[in-house]
Structure formats: C-alpha cells, structure tokens
C-alpha positions in Angstrom: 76.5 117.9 143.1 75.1 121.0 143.2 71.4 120.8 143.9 70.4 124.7 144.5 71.6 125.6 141.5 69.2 123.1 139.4 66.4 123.9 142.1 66.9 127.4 140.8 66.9 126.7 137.1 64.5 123.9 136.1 61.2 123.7 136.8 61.2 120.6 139.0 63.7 118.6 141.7 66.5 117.5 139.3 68.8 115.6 141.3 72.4 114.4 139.7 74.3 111.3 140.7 78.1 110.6 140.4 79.5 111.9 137.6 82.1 109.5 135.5 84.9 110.6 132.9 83.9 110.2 129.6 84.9 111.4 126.6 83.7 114.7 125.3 84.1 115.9 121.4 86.6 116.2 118.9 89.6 118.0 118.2 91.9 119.4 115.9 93.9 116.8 114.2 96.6 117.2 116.4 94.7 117.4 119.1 92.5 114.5 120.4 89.4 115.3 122.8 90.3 115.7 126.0 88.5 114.4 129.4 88.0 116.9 131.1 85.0 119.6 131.8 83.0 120.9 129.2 82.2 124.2 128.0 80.6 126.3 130.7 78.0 128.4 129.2 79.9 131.5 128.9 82.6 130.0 126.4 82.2 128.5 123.3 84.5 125.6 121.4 87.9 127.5 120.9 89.3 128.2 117.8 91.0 124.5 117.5 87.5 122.7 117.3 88.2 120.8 120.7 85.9 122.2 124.2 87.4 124.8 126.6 88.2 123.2 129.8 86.7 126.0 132.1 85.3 125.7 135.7 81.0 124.5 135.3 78.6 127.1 137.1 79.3 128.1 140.8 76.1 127.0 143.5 76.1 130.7 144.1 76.5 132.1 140.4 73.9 130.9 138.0 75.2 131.1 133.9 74.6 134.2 132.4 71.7 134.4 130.3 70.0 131.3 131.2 66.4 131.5 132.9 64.4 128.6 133.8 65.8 126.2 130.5 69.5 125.0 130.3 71.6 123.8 133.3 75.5 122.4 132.2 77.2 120.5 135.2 80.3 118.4 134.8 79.9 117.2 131.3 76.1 116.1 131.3 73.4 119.6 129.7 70.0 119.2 131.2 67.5 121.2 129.4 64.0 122.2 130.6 61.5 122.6 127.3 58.5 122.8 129.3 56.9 119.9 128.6 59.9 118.0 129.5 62.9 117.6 131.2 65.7 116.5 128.0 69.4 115.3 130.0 72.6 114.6 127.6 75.9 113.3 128.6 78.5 111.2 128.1 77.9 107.1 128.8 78.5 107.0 132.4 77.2 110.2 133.6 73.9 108.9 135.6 72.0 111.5 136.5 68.9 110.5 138.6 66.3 112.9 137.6 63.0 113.2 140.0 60.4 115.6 138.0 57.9 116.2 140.4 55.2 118.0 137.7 55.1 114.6 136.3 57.1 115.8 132.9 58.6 113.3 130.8 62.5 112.9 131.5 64.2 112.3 128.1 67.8 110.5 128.7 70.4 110.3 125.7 74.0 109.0 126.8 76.8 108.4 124.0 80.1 107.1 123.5 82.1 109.4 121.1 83.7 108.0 118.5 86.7 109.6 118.2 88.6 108.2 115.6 86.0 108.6 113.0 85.2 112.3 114.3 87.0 114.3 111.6 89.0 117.8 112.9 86.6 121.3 112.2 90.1 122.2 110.4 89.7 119.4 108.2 86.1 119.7 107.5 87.0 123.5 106.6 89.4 122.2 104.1 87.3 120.1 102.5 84.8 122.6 102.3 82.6 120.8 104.1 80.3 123.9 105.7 76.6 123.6 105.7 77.2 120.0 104.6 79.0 117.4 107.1 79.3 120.5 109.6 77.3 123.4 110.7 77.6 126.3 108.6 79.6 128.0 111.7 81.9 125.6 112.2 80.5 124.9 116.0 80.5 121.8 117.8 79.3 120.7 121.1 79.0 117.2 122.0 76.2 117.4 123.6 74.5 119.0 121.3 75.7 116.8 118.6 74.3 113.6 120.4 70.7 115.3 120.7 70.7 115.8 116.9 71.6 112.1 116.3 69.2 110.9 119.0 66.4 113.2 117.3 67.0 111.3 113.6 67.3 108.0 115.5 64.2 108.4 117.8 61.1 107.1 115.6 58.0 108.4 117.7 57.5 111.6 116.6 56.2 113.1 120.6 60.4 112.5 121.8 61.5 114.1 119.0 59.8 117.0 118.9 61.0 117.8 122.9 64.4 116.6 121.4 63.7 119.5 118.6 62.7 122.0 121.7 65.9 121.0 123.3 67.7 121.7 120.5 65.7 124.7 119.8 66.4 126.3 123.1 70.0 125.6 122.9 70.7 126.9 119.7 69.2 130.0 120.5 71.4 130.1 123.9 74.6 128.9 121.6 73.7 131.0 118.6 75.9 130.0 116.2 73.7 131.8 113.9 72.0 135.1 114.4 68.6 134.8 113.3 67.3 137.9 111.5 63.9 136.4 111.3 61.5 134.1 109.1 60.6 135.4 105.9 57.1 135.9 104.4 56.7 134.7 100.1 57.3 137.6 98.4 56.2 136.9 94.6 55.7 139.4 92.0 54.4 138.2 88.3 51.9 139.5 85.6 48.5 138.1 86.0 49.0 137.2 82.3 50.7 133.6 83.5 48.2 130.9 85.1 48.5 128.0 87.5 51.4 128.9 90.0 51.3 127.5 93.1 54.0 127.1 96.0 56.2 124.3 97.7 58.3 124.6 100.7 61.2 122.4 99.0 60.9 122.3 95.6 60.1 124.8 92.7 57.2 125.5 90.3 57.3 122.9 86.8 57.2 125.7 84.0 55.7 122.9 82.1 52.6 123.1 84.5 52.0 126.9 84.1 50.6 128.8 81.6 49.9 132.1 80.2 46.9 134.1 78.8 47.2 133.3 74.8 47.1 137.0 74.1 49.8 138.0 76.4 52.3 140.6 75.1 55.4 139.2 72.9 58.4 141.6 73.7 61.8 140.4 72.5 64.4 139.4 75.3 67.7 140.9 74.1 69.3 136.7 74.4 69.4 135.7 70.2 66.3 135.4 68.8 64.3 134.6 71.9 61.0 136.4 72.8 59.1 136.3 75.6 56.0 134.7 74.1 52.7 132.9 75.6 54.8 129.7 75.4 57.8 131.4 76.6 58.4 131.7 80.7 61.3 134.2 81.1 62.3 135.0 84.9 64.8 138.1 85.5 66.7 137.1 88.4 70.3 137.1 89.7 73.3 135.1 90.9 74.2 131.9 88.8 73.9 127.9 89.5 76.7 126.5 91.8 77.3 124.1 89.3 74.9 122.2 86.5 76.2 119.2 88.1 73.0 117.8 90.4 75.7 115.9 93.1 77.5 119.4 93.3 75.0 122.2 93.9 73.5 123.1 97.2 71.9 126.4 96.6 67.9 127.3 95.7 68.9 128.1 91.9 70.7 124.9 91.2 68.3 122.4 92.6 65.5 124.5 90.9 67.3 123.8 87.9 67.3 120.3 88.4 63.7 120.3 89.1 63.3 121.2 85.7 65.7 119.3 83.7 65.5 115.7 86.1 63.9 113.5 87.6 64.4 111.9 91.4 63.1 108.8 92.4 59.4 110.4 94.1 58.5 113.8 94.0 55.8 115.9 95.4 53.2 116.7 93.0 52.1 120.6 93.1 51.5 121.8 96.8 52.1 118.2 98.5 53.4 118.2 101.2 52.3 114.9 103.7 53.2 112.2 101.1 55.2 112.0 98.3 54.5 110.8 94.5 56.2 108.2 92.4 58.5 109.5 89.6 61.4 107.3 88.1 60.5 104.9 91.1 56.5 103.2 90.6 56.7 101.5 94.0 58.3 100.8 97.0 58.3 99.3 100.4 60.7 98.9 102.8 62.0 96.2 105.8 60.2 95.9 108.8 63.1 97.0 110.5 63.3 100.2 108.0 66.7 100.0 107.2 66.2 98.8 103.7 64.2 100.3 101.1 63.7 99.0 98.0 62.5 101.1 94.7 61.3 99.7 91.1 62.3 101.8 88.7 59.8 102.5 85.5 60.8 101.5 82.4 61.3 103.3 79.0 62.9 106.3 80.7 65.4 107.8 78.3 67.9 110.4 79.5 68.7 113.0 76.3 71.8 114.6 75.8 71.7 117.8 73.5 75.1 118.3 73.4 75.6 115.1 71.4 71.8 114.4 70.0 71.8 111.4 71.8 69.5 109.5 74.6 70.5 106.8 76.7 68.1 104.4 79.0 67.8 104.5 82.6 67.4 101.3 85.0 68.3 100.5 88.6 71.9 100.6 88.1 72.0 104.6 87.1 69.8 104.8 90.0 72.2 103.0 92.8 75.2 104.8 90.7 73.4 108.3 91.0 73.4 107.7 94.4 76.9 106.6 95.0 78.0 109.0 92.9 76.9 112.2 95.0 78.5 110.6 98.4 81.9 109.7 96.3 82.4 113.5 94.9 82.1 114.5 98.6 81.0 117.9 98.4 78.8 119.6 101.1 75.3 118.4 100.0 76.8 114.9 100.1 76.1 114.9 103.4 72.5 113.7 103.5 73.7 110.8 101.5 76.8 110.2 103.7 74.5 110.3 107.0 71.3 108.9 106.0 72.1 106.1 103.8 74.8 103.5 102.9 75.3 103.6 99.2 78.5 101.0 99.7 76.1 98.5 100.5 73.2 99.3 98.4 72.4 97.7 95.5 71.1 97.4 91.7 68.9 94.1 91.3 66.9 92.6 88.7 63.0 92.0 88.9 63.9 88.3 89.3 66.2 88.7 92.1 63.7 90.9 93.7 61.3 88.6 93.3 62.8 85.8 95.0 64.3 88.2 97.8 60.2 88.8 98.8 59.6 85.5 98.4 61.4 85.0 101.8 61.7 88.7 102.7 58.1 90.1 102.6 58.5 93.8 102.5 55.9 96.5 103.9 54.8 99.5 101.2 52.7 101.9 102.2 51.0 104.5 100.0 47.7 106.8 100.0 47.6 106.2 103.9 47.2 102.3 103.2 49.8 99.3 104.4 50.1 96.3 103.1 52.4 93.2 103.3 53.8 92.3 99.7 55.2 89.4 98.7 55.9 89.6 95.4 56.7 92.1 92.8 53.2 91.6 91.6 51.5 92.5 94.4 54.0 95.7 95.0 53.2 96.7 92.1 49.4 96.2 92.2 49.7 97.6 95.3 50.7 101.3 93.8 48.4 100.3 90.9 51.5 100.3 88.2 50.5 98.3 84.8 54.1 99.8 82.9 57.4 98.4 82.3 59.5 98.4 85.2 63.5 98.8 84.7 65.1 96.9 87.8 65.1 97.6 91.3 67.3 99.6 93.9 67.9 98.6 97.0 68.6 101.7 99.5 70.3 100.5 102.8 70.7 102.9 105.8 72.5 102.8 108.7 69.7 103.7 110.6 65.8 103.9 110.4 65.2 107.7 109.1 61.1 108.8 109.6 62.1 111.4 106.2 64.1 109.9 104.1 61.3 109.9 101.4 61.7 113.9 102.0 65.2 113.2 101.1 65.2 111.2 98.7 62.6 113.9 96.7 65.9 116.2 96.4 66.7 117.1 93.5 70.7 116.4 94.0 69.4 113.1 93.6 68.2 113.5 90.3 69.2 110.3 88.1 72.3 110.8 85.7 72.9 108.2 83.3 75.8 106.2 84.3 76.8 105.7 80.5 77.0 109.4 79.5 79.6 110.3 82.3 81.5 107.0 81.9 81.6 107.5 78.2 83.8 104.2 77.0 84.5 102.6 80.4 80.7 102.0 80.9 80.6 98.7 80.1 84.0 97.9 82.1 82.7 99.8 85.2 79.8 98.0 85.0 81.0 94.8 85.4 83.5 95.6 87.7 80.6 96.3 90.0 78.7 93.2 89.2 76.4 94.8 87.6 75.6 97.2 90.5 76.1 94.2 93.4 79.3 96.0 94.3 79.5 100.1 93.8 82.5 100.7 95.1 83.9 99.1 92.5 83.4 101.8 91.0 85.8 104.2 92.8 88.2 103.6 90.3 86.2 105.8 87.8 85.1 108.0 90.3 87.7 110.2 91.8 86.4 112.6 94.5 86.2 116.0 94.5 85.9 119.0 91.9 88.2 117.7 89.7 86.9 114.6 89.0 86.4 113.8 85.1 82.4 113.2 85.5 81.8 116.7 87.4 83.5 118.4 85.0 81.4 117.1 82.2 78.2 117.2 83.9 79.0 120.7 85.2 79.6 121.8 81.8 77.2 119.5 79.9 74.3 118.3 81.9 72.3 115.6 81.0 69.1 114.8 82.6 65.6 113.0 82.2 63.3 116.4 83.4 60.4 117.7 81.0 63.1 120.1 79.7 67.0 120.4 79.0 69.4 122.9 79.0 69.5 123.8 75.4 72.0 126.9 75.8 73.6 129.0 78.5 76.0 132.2 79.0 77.2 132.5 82.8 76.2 135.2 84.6 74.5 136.3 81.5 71.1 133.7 80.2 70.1 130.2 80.6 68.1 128.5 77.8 65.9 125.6 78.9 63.8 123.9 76.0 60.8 121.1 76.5 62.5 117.4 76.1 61.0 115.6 73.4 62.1 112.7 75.0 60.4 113.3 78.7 58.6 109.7 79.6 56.1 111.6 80.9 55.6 114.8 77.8 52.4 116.0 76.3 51.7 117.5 72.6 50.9 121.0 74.9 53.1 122.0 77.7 52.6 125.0 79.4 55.3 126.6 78.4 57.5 125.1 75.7 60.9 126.9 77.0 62.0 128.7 80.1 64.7 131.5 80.1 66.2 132.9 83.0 67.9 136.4 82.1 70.6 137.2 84.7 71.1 140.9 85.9 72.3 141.7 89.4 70.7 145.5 89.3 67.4 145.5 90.9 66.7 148.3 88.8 67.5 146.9 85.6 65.3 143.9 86.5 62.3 146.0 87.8 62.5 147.3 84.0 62.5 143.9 82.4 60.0 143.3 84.3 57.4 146.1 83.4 58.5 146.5 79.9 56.7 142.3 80.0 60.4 141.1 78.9 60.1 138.8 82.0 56.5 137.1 83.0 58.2 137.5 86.8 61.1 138.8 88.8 63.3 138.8 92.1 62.1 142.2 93.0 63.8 143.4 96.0 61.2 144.0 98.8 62.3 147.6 99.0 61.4 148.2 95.2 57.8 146.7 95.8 56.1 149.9 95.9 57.7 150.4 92.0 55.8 147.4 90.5 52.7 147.8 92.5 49.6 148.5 90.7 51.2 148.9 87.4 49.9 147.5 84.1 50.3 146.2 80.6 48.4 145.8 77.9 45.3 145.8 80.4 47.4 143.1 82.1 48.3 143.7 86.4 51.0 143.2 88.3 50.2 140.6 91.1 51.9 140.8 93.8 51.8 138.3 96.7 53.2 138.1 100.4 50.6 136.1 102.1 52.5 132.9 102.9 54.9 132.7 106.2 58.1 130.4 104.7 59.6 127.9 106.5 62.8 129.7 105.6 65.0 131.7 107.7 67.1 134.3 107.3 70.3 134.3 109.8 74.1 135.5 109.8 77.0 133.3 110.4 79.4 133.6 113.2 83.1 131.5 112.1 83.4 130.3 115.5 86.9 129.2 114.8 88.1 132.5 114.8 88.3 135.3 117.6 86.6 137.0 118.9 83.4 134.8 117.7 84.8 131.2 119.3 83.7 132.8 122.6 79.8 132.8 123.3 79.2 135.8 125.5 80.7 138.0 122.0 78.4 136.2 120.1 75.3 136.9 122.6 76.8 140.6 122.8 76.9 140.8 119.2 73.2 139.2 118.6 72.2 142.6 120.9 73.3 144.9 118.5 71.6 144.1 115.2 68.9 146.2 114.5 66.2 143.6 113.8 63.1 146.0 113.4 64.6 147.9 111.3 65.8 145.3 109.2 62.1 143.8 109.4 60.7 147.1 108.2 63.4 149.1 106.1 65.1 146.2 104.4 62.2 143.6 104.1 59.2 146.3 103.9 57.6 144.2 106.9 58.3 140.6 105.1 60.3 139.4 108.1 58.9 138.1 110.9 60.8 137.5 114.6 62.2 134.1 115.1 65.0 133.2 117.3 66.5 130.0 117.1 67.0 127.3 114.3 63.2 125.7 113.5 60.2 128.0 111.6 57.2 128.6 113.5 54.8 126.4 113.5 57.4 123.3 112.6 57.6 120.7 115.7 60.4 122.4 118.2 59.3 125.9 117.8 58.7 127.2 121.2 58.9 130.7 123.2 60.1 128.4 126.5 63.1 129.6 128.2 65.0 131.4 124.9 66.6 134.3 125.1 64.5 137.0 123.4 67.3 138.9 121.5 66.6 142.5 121.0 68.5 145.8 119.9 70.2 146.8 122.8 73.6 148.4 122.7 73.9 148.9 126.1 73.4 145.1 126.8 76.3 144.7 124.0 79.0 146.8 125.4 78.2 145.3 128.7 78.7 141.4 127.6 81.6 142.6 125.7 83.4 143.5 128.9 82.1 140.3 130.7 83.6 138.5 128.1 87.2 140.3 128.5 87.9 141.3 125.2 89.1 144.9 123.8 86.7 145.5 120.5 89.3 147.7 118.8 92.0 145.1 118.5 89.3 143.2 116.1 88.8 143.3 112.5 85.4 142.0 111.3 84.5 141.5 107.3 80.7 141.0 106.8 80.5 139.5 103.6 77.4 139.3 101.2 76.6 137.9 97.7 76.7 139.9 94.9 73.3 141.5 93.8 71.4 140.4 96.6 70.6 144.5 97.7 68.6 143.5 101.0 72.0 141.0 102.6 73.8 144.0 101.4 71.6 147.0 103.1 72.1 144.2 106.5 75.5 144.2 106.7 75.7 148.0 106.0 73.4 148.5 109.3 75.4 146.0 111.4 78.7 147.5 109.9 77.5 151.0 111.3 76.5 149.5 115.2 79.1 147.0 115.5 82.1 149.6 114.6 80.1 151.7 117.1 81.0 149.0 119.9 85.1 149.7 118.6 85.2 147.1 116.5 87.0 147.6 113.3 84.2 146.7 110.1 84.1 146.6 106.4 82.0 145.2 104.0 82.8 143.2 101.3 80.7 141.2 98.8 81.3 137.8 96.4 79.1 136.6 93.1 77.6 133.6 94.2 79.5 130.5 93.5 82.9 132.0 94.9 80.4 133.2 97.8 79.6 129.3 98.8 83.2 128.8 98.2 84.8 130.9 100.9 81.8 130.3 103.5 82.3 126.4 103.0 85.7 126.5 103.2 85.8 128.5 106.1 87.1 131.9 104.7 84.9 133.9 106.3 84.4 136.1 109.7 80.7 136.8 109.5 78.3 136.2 106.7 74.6 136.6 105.8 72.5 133.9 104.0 68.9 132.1 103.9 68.2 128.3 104.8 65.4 126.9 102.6 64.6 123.0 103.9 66.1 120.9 102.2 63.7 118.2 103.5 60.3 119.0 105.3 61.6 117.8 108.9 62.6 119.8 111.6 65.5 117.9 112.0 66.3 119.9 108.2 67.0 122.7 110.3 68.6 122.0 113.7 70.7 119.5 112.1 72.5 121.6 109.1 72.7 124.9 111.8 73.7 123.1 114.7 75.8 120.0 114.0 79.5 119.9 114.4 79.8 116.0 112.7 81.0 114.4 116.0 80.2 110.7 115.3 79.2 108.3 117.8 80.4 104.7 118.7 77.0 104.6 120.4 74.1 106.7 121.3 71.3 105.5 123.6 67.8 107.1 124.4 66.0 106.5 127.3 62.0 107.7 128.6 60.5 108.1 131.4 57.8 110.0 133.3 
C-alpha cells in the first residue's frame, strides 16, 4: 500500500486495504483478459484491445501528468473531483477511504463479464465506432464501470461527481483531442421568420416562414424556385442513408425530423420535458423498468413511391424499435443498451387495461404525478379525447433518468411494419403474436446492410413527418414536399416544400446564397466577412453566433494502432495542435476552450485537476522521448470529410507541426458516407469530426467518447461521507 503517494495526490488521507485479483477488461478474441495489473498512467490499452500489464506508480515517482486528481494502484482508479473522492475497481478490491474534508467517497466495484464483452477487433469489424464502442476504439475497465454506474445511479448529485470523474479522466486518457466547443454559427436572409434553435433536434420547415414578397430566383433542380413557400438550404455532404435505423449523422436525423414522427418530441426550444407525438400518454413502473406508451390513432404513414398510405398502431411502434437493434449498426446502440426490445411488447387497449387494473402505473407530465389505474385516467391524465391505436410496452434492463431524451431521436422514427414486409406482413405478424413475441420476427429481419428492408427504406423512405421525400439526386438535390396525409397538417404550412441543394465549394454556396437561390447556407466561418452586411431586394443578411453549443469539436486518436495505443504519444501529440489558432484563423473566434468530453455548463464540466492542454512543442518532443518512440519510423494520415474547408484547414495545421516532430504526415479526405464508413470500421489513424448530443444528458457525451463496451456481470455503487 503506498500511502505517500495518495497523501501526495488527493486532497485528503486515502488509505487502501488489501488488494484481491479480479478481473480486469476484455480482450481480443483470442485473447481473454488477463489478471494481472492494470494500465499505469503512462500506457494506454495496446493495440489487441486487452490492458498492458506494466508496474503501478513507484512511492517515490508520482505518474506523469497527474496533479492533485487521479491516483491508479493495483487495479482500483481513485479520482479526486473536488467535491468528492470517486474510487473504482474490481469486486474485491476494498479500499478503505478516510476523507478528512468531509467529501463524499463514491465506491463502484464490478465483476466483468467477460464472455459477453465483445473483442475491440470485433467491434471494428462490425463497424461498431461511435456506437457500441468509443469512437477511438479505447477501453479501460475502470473507466467503463464509471460510465455504467453513472446511467445506473438515479440521484442526479452522484452522477454528476461520476460525470467529473469521468470528466477528469478523459481528459487525462484523451482518447479524443478536443479542439474546443463551438459557438452557433447561422447565416439566413431576414426574409424567412420564426427560426429558433434546439440542442438535439432541427428546425420544422413547416413552422417557419418567409416575408410574402420575398424574391423568387429559380434553383437550377427542374422546375423548382425558391419561392415564399419554398425553404431551400445550400449545404454539403449527403444523408448516411434515408433509412432512420441506419443513419447517425446531423443530416440524416434532420431528415427524419422532417419526414417522421417518434414517439415524443420536443416542441420548438424545449428542452426540460418532452411533448407527445405518435405516443398521447405514458407512465411507467414504479420500479422504472417498464414504460408503457398509447399510441394515437388515425396516423397514416404515405408512401410516394407507390401512392399509397398504410396505418400505424402499437405493433409498428414495438417493430420500429426492434427493428433498429436487429440491423445492428452503430446508432443501434442506444437501443441495445438502454432498452430490451426482445421483451417488449405490442398490446391492445383492453390488455392494457386489465394489466393497470392490478399494475397501477405512475405518469407524470407538466411537472404533475399521478397514480393511474386505468387507461381512462392515463389518458385524462394527459388530457387526450382522440382515438388511440394500442399500446407499447418499453422494457429496460435498467432504470434510465433520459430515456425520454432518447426515445425523442429521430432513429426512432416509426416505419410501417407493412411497407417494409411487403407480402409477409400478415405472416410476420402472427408469427410474433401479434407483437407478444418480436423476435419472431428475426426471420424477416436479417441484420446488417444488406438486409431486404434497409435497402428499401434506404432507397425509398417512407415516413409519417409533415413532409416526404418527393425526389432526390445524391450528392446533387433533395426534394421534400408537405404530406397531405400528416395527422397533424394545416391548409397553411410555413413552407409547402424544402430543398436542400448539395455543393461542396464554399464558394459556390456563398453565391447561391446571395444571388437568394437559398433562404440560408453552411457558410464556412472563414467566409463570414463575404455575406456580412450584404443585401437583396432591401432584404439583410442575418447573421448569428450568440449561442455557445453543447457540441464539441475533437480529433480521433485509433488507439489500436501505434504509435497512438500508448498515452504519453497521445498527451505529446494533444501539445502540438495549434488550438488558438485554430479558434481564431479557422473558426473566426467561434471556438471556445474545452478540454475533456462534457460542454460547459452540462453537469461534469469542471477545471479540477485536468490537464490544461496548450501549444507547446517543446512539451511534445519531450513526452515523445519519455514515451520511447522514434517519430520518423511513423506514418500518420489525418483524414477529413469532403467539403467541410474548416476540418480540412485543421488537419493542414496539425499536418505542418506534427511532421515537424519527424513524423511522416499526409492528408487525405472522404465524401461523407464512406467517411463514417472507414472511421466506424476502424480504418483510420487520426480523424477530425463534431459530436452533437444525441440526448440532452451528460452521460450523451462521456458515454459515446469514452466507453470501450466492457459489460458487466455486476456493478455495485456505494456512498458515503
């Protein structure tokens, strides 16, 4: 035990019992995790996935880096977060911890799970990156118990020091670089009305408007002009796919948010409770572990392709649902962790009914609670007079304080089961019972891109939204038009169609943009000063940046591959990026400092005992040799997407001070979908992308950056002061 050293580095009189073997996490395939010590903090996982079994910290040699905040001994991480002392390890590590400042002492011990804990070489080939597994391919078990403890933990005080644990490590770690946390850049004519802005989810075109005597220029796509009822964006990059269970990207889910519906939604700028949508109510267990939704009748889903509509009830709801965990790409991963759509189910109002009659759920709604026992007083309880089209029941493993948030995605947009079954609807449907048993429906299903219902939705979505996707060139246009068959449509949209026009020169679209072919435009920050103060018609240019996202903007170590599986040349490396200048040259002061994986001013953010990464060279070359590695025998590819000219102008500054540390740099860069491809997959040594939440919880961020899909046999958390 090795009591100067945690005297030296935690605030407080931390004192460790006997340490027993445990297990520590996963592997490669062939490789099962070992029992011996974990990582010291000077090494990272190697390149097979499983920890490096190097000596812990000497009493006389504190770890480099580390002030005040993160102490590893033997296989149990005790991290200081100021407010509290956070201790993880293996189940039968007992450290007794004595805090003398009277801070909390948080206490999570696990038993891995090891053969459920998929290889990081399998997750690569599944493609699995920023989905089951960090987008870096990292893992730590230590770190992975504190992210399950955090969405286990219920009282939102322990998770937030859980988040600053997290916090603190991540930045230590660093997986990810990050650049800094971007301000809203917008830039429209003042011609259109009513925007307004949402962390998650994007602006309904049906709820803006424009000025009736805005200009009417013609677009260059058909017959098409950009008229008053007419919202044409000039933007870049293309959809991941049109199918909602395979797109994880900003421009997919925003089409989705156009052309579907999920089960609640956030109306406008909500952003503390959610609203109903396809479901009218909803309550859950006392236990929270199942959620049940009534669905609202008369909801048709239209298909252009075919001129046809097709109803929706609870059993394209629970199938939905199944369906995005079954295809098993990246986003399925929220639906994989946070819910068990193998047990879930599609019910009728009369089994519902005399479920509650037993079974009384709690619904809350408007900051009211209530008790209901009956589907009457559920839905009187939401004040619902409609027709209601069955019930889904949600089951989760685990209570989850935001899986509302998730549940507002729009991957989970409802798809009608009946369209992508086409003639074995009626046979799938009563092979599942009628939605008692999904599974059953895995014989329809198959999973993965080739699967007969991706392929159709990916060319041919169909959807419920307040438009549809009426035509489409890639990498060229996208058509939306208002659906006539929207349960919710008016006589008087705000606009009547939506056109995105697709042009990867910034210049070209800054000319769209002022000739009023487009109402607004991805406008590079560095071509702001081009749009400013220009005019049309007596009509101005607005141009907005007064909103601080909750998005950051990071690279992406591969820390399966050398020299990046070893931490010290990730630390050296996060030293020699240039991040004022990338602040003020490339983002024109829209970037503000932010180093480690949780926006200011979510729950976790904190200054306590990071490392404040700045541009040093000098403090690069000299953890380079601490870290025993020759630069020049390493090639490095920084990668980019296509179009995007500010990731491009990063990687041609990093290119320029990393090849001046000897290693050997190019730059290459990928249109978007084969982008996500490689960096899923793996296929990657460094790359530079954006994280907007998926979900407004901090767990939204330290979980997707940080997790490395170790699962757990058990996980316990323990609090005291």
């Amino acid at each position: 035990m090795n009591r100067a050293l945690l005297s030296l580095l935690l605030v407080g009189v931390l004192v460790l019992g006997t340490m027993a073997s445990g297990c520590i996490g996963g592997g490669t395939q062939t490789q099962s995790p070992t029992q011996t010590q974990s990582p010291t903090q000077t090494q990272s996982p190697t390149q097979t996935g499983s920890p490096t079994q190097t000596q812990s910290p000497t009493q006389t040699q504190a770890p480099q880096g580390v002030t005040k905040a993160i102490l590893e001994l033997d296989k149990v991480t005790v991290v200081d977060t100021g407010t509290a002392i956070v201790v993880v390890g293996p189940k039968g590590a007992q450290p007794k911890v004595q805090i003398p400042s009277g801070k909390k002492v948080i206490k999570i011990t696990y038993e891995v799970d090891e053969a459920n804990t998929p290889s990081v070489k399998k997750l690569m080939e599944e493609g699995q990156g920023f989905g089951a597994i960090d987008p870096a391919f990292f893992r730590d078990t230590n770190v992975d118990a504190l992210v399950i403890a955090a969405r286990r933990e219920t009282n939102p005080e322990i998770r937030t020091e859980i988040f600053k644990a997290l916090y603190i490590l991540g930045n230590y770690y660093i997986p990810e670089v990050i650049l800094g946390q971007n301000r809203q850049l917008r830039v429209y004519w003042d011609w259109v009305k009513g925007r307004y802005y949402h962390p998650t989810l994007a602006e309904r075109y049906d709820l803006l408007w424009e000025d009736k005597n805005a200009p009417v220029v013609d677009t260059g796509i058909g017959d098409y002009k950009n008229d008053p009822e007419t919202y044409v964006i000039a933007t870049f990059g293309w959809p991941e796919s049109f199918d909602p269970a395979w797109t994880y990207e900003t421009f997919g889910w925003e089409i989705w948010h156009e052309i579907g519906d999920t089960l609640v939604t956030y109306w406008k700028e909500e952003t503390k409770e959610v609203t109903p949508d396809l479901a009218v109510a909803w309550a859950h267990n006392k236990e929270g572990t199942e959620w049940y939704f009534v669905i609202r009748g008369g909801v048709k889903a239209y298909d252009p392709w075919h001129g046809k509509t097709y109803p929706i009830d609870a059993t394209d709801v629970l199938f939905s649902f199944w369906r995005v965990a079954r295809l098993g790409h990246s986003v399925s991963w929220m639906v994989t962790t946070f819910m068990n759509v193998s047990a879930s189910q599609a019910l009728t109002e009369d089994e519902f009914n005399e479920y509650l009659k037993s079974h009384p759920l709690i619904a809350e709604y408007h900051g009211k609670t209530a008790e209901v026992k009956s589907l009457q007083e559920l839905l009187n309880f939401f004040g619902y007079k409609g027709k209601t089209a069955g019930v889904f029941k949600l089951v989760l493993p685990h209570p989850y304080a935001a899986i509302l948030n998730v549940v507002a995605d729009p991957f989970l947009s409802v798809v009608p089961m009946e369209y992508l079954l086409g003639d074995k609807y009626e046979e799938a449907l009563k092979a599942s019972d009628y939605g008692k048993k999904p599974d059953a429906w895995k014989a329809y299903v198959q999973k993965g891109s080739t699967d007969a219902t991706h392929q159709l939705m990916h060319k041919y979505p169909v959807g419920t939204g307040p438009f549809y996707i009426k035509d489409y060139q890639e990498n060229s246009y996208i058509v939306l038009e208002y659906n006539p068959y929207y349960w919710n449509a008016t006589s008087n949209p705000g606009h009547k169609r939506v056109i995105y026009i697709i042009n990867s020169d910034a210049v070209s679209r800054v000319q769209l943009f002022l000739t009023g072919t487009a109402d607004v435009a991805a406008i590079p920050t560095d071509k702001i000063e081009d749009v400013k103060g220009k005019t049309l018609n007596n009509y101005k240019v607005v141009v907005k940046t007064d909103i601080l996202l909750p998005v950051l903007t990071f690279i992406v170590f591969n820390t399966q591959k050398e020299p990046f599986d070893n931490v010290k040349v990730r630390q050296a490396l996060a030293y020699a990026i240039p991040y004022e200048q990338i602040a003020k040259v490339v983002y024109n002061g829209l970037l503000e400092r932010n180093w480690g994986p949780i926006p200011k001013p979510w729950p976790g953010y904190t200054e306590y005992g990071i490392i404040k990464y700045d541009y040093n060279i000098a403090k690069a070359k000299q953890m380079l040799q601490e870290a025993g590695i020759d630069p020049s025998k390493y090639s490095i590819k920084l990668i980019y997407n296509a179009g995007n000219t500010n990731r491009e102008k990063i990687m041609t500054l990093i290119q320029n001070i990393w090849s001046q540390l000897g290693f050997q740099v190019t730059v290459e860069s990928y249109e978007w979908p084969v982008y996500l491809s490689k960096t899923e997959h793996g296929d990657y040594d460094v790359y530079v992308v954006g994280w907007v939440p998926d979900y407004l919880d901090s767990d939204n961020w330290v979980g997707p950056f940080l997790y490395g899909a170790t699962k757990f046999k058990e996980l316990n958390i323990e609090v005291s002061s």
